[in-house]
C-alpha positions, -999 to 999 in steps of 0.1 A, spaced: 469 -192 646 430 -197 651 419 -171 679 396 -200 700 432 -221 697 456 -189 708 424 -185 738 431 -221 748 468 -219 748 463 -183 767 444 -204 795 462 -230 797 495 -207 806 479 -206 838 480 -241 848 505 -261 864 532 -278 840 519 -310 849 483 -300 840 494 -283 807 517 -317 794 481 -335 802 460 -313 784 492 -316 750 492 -350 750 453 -348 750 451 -328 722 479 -344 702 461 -378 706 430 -360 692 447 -348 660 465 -379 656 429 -395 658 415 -369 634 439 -373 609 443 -411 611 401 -406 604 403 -382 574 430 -410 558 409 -435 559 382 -414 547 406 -409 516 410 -441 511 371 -449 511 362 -426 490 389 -437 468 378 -472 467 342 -459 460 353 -439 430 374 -471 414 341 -490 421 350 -512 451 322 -501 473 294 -527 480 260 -524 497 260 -528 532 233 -542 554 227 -517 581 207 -536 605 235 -561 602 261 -539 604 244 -526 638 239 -565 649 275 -565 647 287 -537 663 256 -534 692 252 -570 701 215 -571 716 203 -544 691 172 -554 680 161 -544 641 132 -522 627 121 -553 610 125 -576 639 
């Protein structure tokens, strides 16, 4: 096992069950999340390499996601 991961585990001996079952399902969501991430990165890259990928619009992209955000060009 990775030493900073056996440290973590070593401190979180200490705590109380109910604080160590919070801190697991924590980091179980976080790995779930990671590795729901890195598939989809597959697939991506995937896509790119069969020549799906298309040029995307950044500012709109942004426009989308940060309603407000005002462009360089704007």
């Amino acid at each position: 096992m990775a030493r900073a991961l056996e440290l973590a585990i070593a401190k979180l001996a200490g705590l109380s069950d109910e604080q160590q079952e919070w801190f697991g399902r924590e980091l179980l969501e976080q790995v779930e999340a990671m590795s729901r991430l890195r598939a989809d990165i597959e697939i991506g890259l995937r896509e790119l390499d069969a020549g799906r990928g298309q040029e995307l619009d950044i500012e709109e992209v942004l426009r989308k996601v940060r309603p407000g955000h005002i462009g360089r060009s704007e």
